[in-house]
N, C-alpha and C positions, 0 to 999 in steps of 0.2 A: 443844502439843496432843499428846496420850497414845491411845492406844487405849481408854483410860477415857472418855474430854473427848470422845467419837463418836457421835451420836446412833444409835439402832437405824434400819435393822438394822446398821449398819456397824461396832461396835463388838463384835460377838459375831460368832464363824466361821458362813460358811454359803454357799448357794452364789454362788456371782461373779453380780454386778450389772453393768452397764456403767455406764460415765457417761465423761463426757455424750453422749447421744444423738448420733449423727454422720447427718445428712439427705443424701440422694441416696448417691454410690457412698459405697462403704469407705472411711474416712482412712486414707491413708502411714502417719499417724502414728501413736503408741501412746503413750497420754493416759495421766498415772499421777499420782493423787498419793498421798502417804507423807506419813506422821506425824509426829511429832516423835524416837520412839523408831523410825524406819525401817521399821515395816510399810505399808505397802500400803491406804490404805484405800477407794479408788474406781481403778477403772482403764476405757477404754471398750472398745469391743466388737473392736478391733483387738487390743490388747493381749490381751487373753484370746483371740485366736485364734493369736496366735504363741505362746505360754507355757502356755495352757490349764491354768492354776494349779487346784485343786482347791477354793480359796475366794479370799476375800481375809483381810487381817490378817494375813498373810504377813510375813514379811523381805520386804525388797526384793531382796536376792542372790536368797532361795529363789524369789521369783515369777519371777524371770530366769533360772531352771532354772539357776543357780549353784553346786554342790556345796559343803559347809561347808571351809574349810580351802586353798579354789581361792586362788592368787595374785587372779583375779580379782575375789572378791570382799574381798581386803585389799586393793585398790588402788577397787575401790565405796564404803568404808568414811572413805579416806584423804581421797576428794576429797570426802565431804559433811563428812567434819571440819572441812575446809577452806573448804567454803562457810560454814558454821555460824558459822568463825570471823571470815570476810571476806564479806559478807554481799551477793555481788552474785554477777550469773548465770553459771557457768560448764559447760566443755562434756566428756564422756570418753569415747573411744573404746573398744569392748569388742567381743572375738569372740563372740557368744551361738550357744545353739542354739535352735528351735525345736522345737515339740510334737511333730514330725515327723521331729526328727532333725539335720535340715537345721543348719548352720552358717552363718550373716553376717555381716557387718560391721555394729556399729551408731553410732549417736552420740548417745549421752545429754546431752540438755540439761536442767542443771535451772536452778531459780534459788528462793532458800530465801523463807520466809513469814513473815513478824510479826506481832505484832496491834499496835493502837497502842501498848501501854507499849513495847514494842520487845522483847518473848518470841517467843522461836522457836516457831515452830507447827508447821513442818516444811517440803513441797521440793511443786513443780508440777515433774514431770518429761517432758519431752517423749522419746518414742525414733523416732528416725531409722535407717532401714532403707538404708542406704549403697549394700548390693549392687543395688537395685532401683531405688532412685530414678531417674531419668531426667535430673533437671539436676543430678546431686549433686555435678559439677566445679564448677557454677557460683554452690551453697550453701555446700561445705565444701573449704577448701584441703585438694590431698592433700600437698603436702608444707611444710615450716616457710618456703621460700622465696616461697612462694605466700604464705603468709598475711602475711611481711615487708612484700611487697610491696604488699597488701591496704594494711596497716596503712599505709604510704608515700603510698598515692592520698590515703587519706582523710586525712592530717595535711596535704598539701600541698593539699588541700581548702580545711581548716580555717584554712592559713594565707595561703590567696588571700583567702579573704574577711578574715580579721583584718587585712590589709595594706588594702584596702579602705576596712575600718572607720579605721583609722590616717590615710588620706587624709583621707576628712572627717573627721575629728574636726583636723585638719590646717587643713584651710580652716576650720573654726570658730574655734582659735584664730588662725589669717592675718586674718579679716574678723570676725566677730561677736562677739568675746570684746572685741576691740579697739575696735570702733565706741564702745558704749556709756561705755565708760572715755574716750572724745574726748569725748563729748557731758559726763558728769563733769567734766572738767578744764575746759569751755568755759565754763562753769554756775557754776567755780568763782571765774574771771576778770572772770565779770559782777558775782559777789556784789563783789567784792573793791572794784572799780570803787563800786558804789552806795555800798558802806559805807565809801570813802576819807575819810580827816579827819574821823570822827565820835569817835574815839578812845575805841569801845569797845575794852580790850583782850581781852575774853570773846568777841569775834565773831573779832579779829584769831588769838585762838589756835584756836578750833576750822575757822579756814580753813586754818589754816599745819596742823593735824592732818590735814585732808580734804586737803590739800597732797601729805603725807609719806606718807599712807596707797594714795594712789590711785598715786603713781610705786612704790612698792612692789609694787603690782597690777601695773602695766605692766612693771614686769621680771620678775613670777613669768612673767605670759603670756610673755613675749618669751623665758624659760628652756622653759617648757613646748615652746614653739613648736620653741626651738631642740631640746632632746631628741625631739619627736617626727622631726624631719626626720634627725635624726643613726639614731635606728629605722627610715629607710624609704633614705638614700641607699644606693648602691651603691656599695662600696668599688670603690678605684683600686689595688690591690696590686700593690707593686713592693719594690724595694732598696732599704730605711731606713736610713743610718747614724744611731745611733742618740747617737756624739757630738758630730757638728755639731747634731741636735735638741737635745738639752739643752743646749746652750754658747749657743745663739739663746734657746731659753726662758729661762734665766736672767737675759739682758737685757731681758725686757720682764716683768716679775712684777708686779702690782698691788699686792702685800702690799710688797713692799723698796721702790719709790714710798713709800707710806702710812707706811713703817715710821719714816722722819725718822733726821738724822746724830745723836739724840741718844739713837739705841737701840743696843745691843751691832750688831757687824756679826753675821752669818752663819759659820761658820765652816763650808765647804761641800765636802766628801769627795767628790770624785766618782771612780767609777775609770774610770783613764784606756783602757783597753781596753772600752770599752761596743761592745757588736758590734753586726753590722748583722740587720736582721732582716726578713721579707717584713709588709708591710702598706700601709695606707693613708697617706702620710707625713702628710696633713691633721688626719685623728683621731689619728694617734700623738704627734703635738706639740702636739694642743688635749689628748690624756691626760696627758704631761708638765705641762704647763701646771699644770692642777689639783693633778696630784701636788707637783709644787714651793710652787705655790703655796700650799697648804694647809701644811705644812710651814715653807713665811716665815712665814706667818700665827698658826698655834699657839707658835709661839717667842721670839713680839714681847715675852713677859713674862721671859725666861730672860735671870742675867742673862751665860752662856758660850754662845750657842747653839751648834747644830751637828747637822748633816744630816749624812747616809751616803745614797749611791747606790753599788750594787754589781750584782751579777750572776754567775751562776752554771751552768751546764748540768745540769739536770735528766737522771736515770738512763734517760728513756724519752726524750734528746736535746732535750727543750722546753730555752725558755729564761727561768728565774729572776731575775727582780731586784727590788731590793729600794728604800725610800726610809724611812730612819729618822730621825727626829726625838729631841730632850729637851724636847719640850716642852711642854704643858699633858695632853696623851693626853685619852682621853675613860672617859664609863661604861661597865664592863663591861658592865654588868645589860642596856645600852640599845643594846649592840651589834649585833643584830638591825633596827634601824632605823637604818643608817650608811646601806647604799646605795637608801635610800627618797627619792625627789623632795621639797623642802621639809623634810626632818626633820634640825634641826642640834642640836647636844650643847653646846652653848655659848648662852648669851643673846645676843641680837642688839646689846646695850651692851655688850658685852664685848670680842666680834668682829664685824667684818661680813659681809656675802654674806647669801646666801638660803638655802645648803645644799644646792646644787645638785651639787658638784664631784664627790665620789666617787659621787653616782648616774650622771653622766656615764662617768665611769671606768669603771662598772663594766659598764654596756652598751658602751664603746667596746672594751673588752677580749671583751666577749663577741662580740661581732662579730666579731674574728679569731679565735675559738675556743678565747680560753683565759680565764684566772678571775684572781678579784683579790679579797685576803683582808686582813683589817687585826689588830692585835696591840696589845694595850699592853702595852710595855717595862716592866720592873721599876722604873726608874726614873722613871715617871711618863709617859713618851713612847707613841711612836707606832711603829709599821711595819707600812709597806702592799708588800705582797705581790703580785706581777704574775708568772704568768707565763702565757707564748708559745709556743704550737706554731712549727715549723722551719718550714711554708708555713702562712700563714694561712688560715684556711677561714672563708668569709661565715657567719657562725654568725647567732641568730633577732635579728632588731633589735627585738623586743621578747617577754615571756614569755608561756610558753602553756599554762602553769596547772597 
């Protein structure tokens, strides 16, 4: 919208209109809206009585009684740039004067316009008269602390109820996700019963499919179930040594089970100084857990395997380590969906699991406050990246958008 695109009288100079109409006393405020190209082209009866502008189709600086060349109005200019380019409400404080002289504090709020194609049309600007207001401690923070703090309420708002939501959604999969998947499997045992010794084998395979299908179901729930709970417990934070956990995980690995005496061994690097570190011992050795065992598991085709476990001290004192594999690695392209619930990089006849492992990892790691990053090796491999703040910090048990 241009000062062209304005119907009369508002597109030609003349003398000041209000709009809109304000019923009973004066409004605080000072109603403004501007064009596309930043003139002025309705303002109400407030506004024209602090500025008493000579028309409208103004600049917006000059109806602000802004002199050309003021820092003021390059810093007016800077932040509708800036809305224009980011296209949600924002707010700028300004010393103005009045038609009278007078000097105040003000607070301009705008928030920009579009039409449906998504064209800029220009700004609805509200002004706020700071010095006079009466609750204006209680509208606008005076200082950055304040408004931290603002921001603080309302995330820990936002995350009591999200915790909330995470409970039920909790008991749904604990009880009603589950139910109906019983009654499934009960339904299945009846078929199986009627149709014993009739020797069709077209019944026998689509039960043994309804079979495979439905324990499938019942372990995605039982993973869901488990991630959701691992997002809402309360860490236990304490002194983790970090090499008796991996010397115990390695004795119990699902994947070197599975793997059979007639696969290459592992050939398994660990360094012997793995330090101790503050966390949950439970989730630190169900994180290992994955981590190793995704690592058995990608190697099962190699035929030298060989793992690296290391660790390092990070510049800012976190603490670095690392779990590197030779062995199958995954797609780049598809890296973006590694630590997604249910999304594996491999066919399920290939490898097994659900694809649960590194989205576990990567909330368990977020939960003591630190990140978890994956890499394919030049040679084909893997390495997954952890690392650890020096005290663990309860970080979000699940994300918040």
């Amino acid at each position: 919208m241009t000062s062209a695109d304005l119907p009369a009288p508002l597109n030609t100079p003349s003398a000041v209109t209000t709009w809109p109409p304000v019923p009973g006393e004066r409004s605080p405020l000072a109603l403004i809206l501007v064009t596309a190209d930043r003139h002025v082209c309705a303002a109400n009866e407030t506004a024209t009585r602090w500025f008493n502008p000579p028309r409208l189709m103004l600049p917006l600086a000059r109806f602000l009684g802004i002199p050309e060349h003021d820092p003021r109005g390059e810093a007016l200019q800077a932040f509708l740039d800036e809305l224009k380019a980011d296209p949600r409400p924002g707010e700028l404080r300004l010393n103005l004067f009045r038609a009278n002289g007078e000097v105040f504090s003000a607070l301009l709020m705008a928030t920009p316009l579009r039409d449906a194609e998504d064209s800029h049309l220009g700004f609805d600007a509200v002004l706020l008269d700071l010095s006079r207001w009466r609750d204006r401690e209680a509208l606008v923070p005076r200082t950055e602390v304040e408004v931290l703090q603002r921001r603080l309420q309302a995330a820990e708002r936002s995350l009591g109820l999200l915790r909330r939501e995470m409970e039920g959604f909790s008991q749904i999969l604990g009880h009603d996700l589950r139910a109906p998947l019983r009654h499934v499997l009960a339904y299945l045992r009846l078929l199986r019963e009627r149709t014993e010794g009739l020797g069709d084998a077209a019944i026998d395979e689509y039960a043994a499919g309804i079979q495979q299908a439905s324990s499938r179901l019942g372990e995605m729930v039982e993973a869901m179930h488990d991630y959701v709970h691992l997002c809402r417990a309360q860490l236990d934070v304490q002194d983790v040594p970090l090499g008796p956990v991996v010397a115990s995980v390695l004795g119990h690995l699902p994947s070197l089970r599975e793997r059979g005496a007639a696969r290459a061994p592992i050939d398994w690097r660990i360094a012997p100084d793995l330090p101790t570190v503050r966390g949950d011992p439970m989730l630190l050795a169900q994180l290992w857990r994955h981590l190793l065992d995704n690592a058995a598991k990608f190697t099962r085709g190699v035929a030298q395997p060989v793992v690296h476990v290391g660790w390092m001290r990070g510049n800012d004192g976190s603490l670095v380590f690392h779990v590197e594999d030779n062995g199958v690695g995954f797609d780049r392209q598809r890296a973006e969906k590694l630590f997604l619930l249910f999304q594996r990089q491999h066919h399920s006849t290939a490898f097994e699991g659900l694809g649960v492992g590194l989205a576990m990892s990567h909330r368990i790691v977020a939960r003591h406050g630190g990140c978890l990053s994956c890499d394919a090796t030049p040679d084909g491999g893997c390495r997954v990246r952890v690392t650890l703040p020096t005290d663990a910090v309860d970080g979000p048990g699940f994300d918040l958008g």
